[in-house]
KELO-992348 format. One record per residue (C-alpha): residue in three letters; residue number from 1; x, y, z. Coordinates in pm, whole numbers. Layout:
<nodes>
{resn=ALA&resi=NUM&u=X&v=Y&w=Z}
...
</nodes>
This chain:
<nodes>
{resn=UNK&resi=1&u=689&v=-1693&w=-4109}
{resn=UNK&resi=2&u=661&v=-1482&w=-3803}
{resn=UNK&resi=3&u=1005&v=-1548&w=-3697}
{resn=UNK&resi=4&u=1122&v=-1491&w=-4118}
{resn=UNK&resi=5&u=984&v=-1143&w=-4057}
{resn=UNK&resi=6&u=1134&v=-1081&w=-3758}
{resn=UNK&resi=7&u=1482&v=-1226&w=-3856}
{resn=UNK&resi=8&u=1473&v=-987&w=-4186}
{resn=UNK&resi=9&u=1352&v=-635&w=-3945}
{resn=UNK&resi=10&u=1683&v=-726&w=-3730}
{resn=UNK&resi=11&u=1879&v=-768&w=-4089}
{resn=UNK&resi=12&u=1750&v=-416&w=-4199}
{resn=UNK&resi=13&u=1752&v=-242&w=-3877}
{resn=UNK&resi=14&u=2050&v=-318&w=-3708}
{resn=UNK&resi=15&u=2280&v=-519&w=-3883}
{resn=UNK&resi=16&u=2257&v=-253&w=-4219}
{resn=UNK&resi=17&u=2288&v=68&w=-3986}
{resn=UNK&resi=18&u=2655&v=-99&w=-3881}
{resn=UNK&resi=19&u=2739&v=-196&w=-4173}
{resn=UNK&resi=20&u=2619&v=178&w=-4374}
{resn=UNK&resi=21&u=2769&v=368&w=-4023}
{resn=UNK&resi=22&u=2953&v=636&w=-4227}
{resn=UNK&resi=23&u=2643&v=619&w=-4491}
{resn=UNK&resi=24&u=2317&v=610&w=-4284}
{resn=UNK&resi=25&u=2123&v=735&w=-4568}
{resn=UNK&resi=26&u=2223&v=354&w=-4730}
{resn=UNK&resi=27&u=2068&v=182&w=-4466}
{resn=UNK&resi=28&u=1732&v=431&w=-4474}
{resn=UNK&resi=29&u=1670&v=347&w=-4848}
{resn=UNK&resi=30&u=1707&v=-11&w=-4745}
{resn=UNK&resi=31&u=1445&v=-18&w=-4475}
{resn=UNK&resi=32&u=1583&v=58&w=-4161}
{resn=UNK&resi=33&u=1331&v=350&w=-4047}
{resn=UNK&resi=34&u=1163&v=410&w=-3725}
{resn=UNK&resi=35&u=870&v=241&w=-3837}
{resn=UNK&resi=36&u=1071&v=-65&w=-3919}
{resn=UNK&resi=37&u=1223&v=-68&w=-3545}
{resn=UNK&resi=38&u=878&v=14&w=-3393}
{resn=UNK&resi=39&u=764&v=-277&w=-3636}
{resn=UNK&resi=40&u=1039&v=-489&w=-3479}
{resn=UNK&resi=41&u=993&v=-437&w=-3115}
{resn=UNK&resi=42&u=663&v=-515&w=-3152}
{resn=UNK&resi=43&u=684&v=-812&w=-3336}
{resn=UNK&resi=44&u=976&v=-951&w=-3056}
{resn=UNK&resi=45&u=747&v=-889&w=-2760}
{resn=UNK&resi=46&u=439&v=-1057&w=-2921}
{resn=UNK&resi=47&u=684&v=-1382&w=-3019}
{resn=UNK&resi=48&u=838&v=-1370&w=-2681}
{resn=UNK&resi=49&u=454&v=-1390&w=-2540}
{resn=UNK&resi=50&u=359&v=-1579&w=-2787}
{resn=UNK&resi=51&u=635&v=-1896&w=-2703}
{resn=UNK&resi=52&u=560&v=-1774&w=-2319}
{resn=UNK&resi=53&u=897&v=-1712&w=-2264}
{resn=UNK&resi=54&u=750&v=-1382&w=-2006}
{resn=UNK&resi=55&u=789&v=-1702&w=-1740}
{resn=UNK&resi=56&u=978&v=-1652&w=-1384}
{resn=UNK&resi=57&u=1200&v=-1864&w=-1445}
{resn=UNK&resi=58&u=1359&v=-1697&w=-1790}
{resn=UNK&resi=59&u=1410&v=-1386&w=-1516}
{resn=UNK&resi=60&u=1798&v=-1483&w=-1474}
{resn=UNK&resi=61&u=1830&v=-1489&w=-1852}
{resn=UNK&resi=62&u=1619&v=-1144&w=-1868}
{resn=UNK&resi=63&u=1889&v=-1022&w=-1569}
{resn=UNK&resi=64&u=2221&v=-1156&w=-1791}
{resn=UNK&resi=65&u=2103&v=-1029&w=-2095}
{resn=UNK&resi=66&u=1988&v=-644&w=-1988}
{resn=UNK&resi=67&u=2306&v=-645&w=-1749}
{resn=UNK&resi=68&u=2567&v=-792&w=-2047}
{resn=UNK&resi=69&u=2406&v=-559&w=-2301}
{resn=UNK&resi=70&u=2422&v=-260&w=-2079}
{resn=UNK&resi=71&u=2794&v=-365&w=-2004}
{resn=UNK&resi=72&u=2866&v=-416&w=-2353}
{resn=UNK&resi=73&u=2697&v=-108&w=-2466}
{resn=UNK&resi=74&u=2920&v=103&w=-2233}
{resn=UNK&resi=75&u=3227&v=-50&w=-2320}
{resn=UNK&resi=76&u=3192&v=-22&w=-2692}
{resn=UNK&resi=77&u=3150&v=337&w=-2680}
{resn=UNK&resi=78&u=3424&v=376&w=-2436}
{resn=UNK&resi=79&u=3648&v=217&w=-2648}
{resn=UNK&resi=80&u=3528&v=392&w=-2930}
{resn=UNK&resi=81&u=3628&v=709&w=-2750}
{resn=UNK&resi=82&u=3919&v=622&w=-2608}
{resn=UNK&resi=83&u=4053&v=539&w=-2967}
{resn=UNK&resi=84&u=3910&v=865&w=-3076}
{resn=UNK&resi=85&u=4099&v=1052&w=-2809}
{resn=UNK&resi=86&u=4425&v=888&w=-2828}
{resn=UNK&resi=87&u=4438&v=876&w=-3267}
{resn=UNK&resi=88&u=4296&v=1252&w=-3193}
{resn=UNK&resi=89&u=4052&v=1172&w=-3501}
{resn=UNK&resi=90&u=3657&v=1301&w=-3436}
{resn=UNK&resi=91&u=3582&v=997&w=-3653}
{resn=UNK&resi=92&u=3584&v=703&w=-3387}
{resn=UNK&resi=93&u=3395&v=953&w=-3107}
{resn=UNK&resi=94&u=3108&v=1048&w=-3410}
{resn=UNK&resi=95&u=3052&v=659&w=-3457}
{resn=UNK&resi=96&u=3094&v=580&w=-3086}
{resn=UNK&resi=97&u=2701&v=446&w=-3056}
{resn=UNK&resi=98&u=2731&v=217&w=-3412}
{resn=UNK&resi=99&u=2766&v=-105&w=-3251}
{resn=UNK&resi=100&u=2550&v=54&w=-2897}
{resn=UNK&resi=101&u=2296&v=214&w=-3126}
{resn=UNK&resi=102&u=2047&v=517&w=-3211}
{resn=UNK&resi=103&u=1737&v=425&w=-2981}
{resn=UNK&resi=104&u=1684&v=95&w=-3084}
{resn=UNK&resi=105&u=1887&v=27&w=-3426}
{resn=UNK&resi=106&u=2177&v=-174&w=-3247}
{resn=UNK&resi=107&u=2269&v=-463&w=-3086}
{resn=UNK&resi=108&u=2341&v=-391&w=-2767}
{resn=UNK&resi=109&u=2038&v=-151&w=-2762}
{resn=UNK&resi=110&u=1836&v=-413&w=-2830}
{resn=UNK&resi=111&u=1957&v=-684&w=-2574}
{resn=UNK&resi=112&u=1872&v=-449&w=-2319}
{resn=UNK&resi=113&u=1549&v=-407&w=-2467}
{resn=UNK&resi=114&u=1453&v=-780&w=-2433}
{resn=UNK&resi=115&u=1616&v=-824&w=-2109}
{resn=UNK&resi=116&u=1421&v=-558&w=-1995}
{resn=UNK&resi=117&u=1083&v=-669&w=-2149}
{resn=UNK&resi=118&u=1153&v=-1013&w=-1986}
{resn=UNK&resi=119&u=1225&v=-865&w=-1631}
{resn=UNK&resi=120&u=918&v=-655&w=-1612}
{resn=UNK&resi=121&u=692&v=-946&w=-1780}
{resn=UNK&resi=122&u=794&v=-1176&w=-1578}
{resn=UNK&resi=123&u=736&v=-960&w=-1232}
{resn=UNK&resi=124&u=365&v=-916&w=-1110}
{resn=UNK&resi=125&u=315&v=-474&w=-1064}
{resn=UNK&resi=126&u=42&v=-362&w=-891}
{resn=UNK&resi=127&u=-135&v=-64&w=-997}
{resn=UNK&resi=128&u=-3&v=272&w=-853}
{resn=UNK&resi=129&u=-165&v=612&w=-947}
{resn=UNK&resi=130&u=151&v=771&w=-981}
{resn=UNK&resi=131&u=270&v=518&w=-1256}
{resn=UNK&resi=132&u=-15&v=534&w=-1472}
{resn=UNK&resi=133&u=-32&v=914&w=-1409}
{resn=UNK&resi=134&u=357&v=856&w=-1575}
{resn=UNK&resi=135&u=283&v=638&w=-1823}
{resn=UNK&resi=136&u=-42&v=772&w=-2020}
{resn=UNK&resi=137&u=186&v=1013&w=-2115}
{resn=UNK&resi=138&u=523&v=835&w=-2214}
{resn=UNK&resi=139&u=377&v=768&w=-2548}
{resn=UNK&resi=140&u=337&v=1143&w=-2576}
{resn=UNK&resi=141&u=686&v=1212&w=-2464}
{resn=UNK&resi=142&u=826&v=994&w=-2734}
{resn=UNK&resi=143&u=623&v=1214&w=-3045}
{resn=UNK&resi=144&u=660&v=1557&w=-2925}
{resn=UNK&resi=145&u=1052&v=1470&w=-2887}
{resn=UNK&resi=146&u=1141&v=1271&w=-3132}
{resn=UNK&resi=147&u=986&v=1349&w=-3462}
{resn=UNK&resi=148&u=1171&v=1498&w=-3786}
{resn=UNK&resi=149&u=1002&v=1855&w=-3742}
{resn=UNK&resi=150&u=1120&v=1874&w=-3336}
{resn=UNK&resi=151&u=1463&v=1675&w=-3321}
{resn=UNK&resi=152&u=1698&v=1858&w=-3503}
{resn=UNK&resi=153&u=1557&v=2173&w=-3351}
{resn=UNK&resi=154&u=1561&v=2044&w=-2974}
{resn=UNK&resi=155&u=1878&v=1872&w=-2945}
{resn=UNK&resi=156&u=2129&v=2088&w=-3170}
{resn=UNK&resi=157&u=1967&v=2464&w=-3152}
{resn=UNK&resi=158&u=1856&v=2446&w=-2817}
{resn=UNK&resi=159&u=2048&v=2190&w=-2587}
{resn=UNK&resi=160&u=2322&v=2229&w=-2858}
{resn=UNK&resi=161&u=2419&v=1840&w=-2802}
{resn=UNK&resi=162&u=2624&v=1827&w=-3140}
{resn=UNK&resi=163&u=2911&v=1925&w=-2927}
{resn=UNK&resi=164&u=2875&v=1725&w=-2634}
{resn=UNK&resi=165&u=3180&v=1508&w=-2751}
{resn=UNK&resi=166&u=3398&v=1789&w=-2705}
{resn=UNK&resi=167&u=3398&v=1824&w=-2349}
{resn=UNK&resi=168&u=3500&v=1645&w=-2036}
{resn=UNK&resi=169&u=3310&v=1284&w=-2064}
{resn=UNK&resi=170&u=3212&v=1320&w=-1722}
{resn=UNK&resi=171&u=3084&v=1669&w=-1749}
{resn=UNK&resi=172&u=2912&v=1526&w=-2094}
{resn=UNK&resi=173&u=2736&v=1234&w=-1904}
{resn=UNK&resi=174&u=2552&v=1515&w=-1607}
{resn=UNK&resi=175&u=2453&v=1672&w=-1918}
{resn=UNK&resi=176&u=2301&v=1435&w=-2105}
{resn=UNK&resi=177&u=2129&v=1331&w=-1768}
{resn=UNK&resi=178&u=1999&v=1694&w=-1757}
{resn=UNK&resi=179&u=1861&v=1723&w=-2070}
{resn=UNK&resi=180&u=1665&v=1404&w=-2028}
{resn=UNK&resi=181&u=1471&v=1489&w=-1719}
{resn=UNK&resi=182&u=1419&v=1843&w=-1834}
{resn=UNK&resi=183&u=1322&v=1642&w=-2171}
{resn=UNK&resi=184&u=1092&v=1423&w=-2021}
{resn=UNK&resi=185&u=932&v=1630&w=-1770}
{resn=UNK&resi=186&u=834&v=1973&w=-2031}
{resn=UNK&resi=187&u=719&v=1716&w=-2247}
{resn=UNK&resi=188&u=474&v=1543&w=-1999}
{resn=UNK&resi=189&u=337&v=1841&w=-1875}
{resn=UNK&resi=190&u=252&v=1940&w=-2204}
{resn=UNK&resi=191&u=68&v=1598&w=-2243}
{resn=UNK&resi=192&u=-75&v=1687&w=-1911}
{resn=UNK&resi=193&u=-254&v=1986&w=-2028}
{resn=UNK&resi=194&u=-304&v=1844&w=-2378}
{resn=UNK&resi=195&u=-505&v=1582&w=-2206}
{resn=UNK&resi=196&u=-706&v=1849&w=-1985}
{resn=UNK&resi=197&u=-776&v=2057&w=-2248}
{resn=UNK&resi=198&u=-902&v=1758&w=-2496}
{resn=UNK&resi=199&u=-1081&v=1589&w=-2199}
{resn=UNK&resi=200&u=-1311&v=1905&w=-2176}
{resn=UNK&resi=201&u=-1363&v=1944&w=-2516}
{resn=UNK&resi=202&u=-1426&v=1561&w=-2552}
{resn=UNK&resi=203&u=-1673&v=1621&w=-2265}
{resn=UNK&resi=204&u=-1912&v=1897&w=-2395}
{resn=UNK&resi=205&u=-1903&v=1707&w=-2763}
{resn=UNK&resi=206&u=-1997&v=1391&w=-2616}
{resn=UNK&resi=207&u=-2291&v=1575&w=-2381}
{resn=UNK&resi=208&u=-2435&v=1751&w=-2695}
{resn=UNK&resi=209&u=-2387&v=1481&w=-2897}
{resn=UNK&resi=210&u=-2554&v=1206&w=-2638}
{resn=UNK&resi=211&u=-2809&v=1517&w=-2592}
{resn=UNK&resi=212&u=-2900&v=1520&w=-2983}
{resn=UNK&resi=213&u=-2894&v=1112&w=-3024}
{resn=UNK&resi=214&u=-3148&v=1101&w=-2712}
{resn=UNK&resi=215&u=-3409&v=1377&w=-2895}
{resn=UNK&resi=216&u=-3352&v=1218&w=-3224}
{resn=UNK&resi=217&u=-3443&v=904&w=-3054}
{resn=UNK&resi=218&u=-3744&v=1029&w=-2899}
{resn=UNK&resi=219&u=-3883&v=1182&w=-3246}
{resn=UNK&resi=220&u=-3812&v=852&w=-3403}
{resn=UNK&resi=221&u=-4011&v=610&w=-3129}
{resn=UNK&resi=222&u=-4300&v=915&w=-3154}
{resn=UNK&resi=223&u=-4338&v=871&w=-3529}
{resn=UNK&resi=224&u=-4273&v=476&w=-3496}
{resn=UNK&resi=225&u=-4573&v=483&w=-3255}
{resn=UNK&resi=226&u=-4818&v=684&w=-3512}
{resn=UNK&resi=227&u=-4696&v=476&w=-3782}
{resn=UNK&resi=228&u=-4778&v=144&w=-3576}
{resn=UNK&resi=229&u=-5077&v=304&w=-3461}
{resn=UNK&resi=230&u=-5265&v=362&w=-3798}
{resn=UNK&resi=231&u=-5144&v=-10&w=-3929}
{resn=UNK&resi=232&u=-5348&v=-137&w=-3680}
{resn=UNK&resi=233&u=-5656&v=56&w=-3745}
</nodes>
């Protein structure tokens, strides 16, 4: 069943998003949402733990499949381009990422994904402040950035990426690059200060809160005593 459910999440969310490229709003009605993929990743990593494939010896088969993914990835939307570039139709350079993907609704997207998940599983990381300092706020990142109300807004009015395709690809890729570290970094020091601000507040609620149990506690064992006192009068 588990693997049913996984096999029908890869149907819906990247097999339909190729097939619906020049329709996306086909393959939305038919499942393939960002819950679905979130659903999807999920369900991957807990089979691949799950049949302990997160072994070091499945490393070389992590390695091949992040490394033939990324390849692949690049050369589909170079080819892509290149075709749009030499027929001189925007068509083939709009749909470069169909068979690369959008985040993680693609095939190539996805191999990387595992072959990631199976390098890092399989290596042993010791804690380091900096990375944890990092990563409490990567799941941040990912909702201030990418939601339906801050998307459109951040990557066509103010980076203005519709139009990346347009210029030199080279030019394109340090831009892209750009906009990811300024990306990342704004939206982890907003975490940052999110998670000062909400500490604090968490703090003083907590205090007065543990403050108000410990009184009510105190009235409670007075009148329990007076109670227990006159019963055994």
């Amino acid at each position: 069943m588990r693997r049913l459910v996984i096999e029908l999440l890869f149907l819906t969310n990247v097999i339909l998003p190729i097939v619906f490229a020049t329709m996306p709003d086909n393959a939305v009605a038919l499942g393939a949402t960002n819950i679905t993929s979130f659903i999807m990743l999920y369900l991957i990593g807990a089979e691949m733990r799950f049949r302990q494939l997160l072994q070091p010896r499945y490393r070389l088969v992590g390695r091949i499949l992040f490394w033939g993914s990324l390849i692949g990835y690049i050369a589909s939307v170079a080819c892509l381009d290149g075709l749009g570039l030499i027929t001189k139709k925007t068509f083939f350079i709009e749909h470069a990422t169909v068979l690369a993907g959008s985040g993680s609704n693609g095939i190539f997207a996805l191999g990387m994904a595992v072959g990631l998940f199976i390098l890092v599983g399989t290596k042993p990381i010791k804690s380091r402040k900096s990375i944890n300092l990092v990563a409490a706020s990567t799941l941040s990142v990912y909702l201030i950035h990418d939601n339906p109300y801050i998307r459109p807004w951040l990557w066509h009015t103010v980076f203005g990426l519709g139009t990346v395709f347009k210029t030199v690809w080279w030019l394109s890729i340090v831009r892209l690059i750009v906009v990811t570290v300024i990306v990342y970094v704004v939206a982890t020091l907003i975490d940052m200060a999110r998670q000062g601000l909400f500490n604090r507040i968490e703090n003083r609620v907590c205090s007065w809160a543990a403050t108000r149990i410990n009184v009510t506690n105190r009235w409670l064992e007075g009148k329990a005593s007076l109670v227990i006192a006159k019963l055994t009068r």
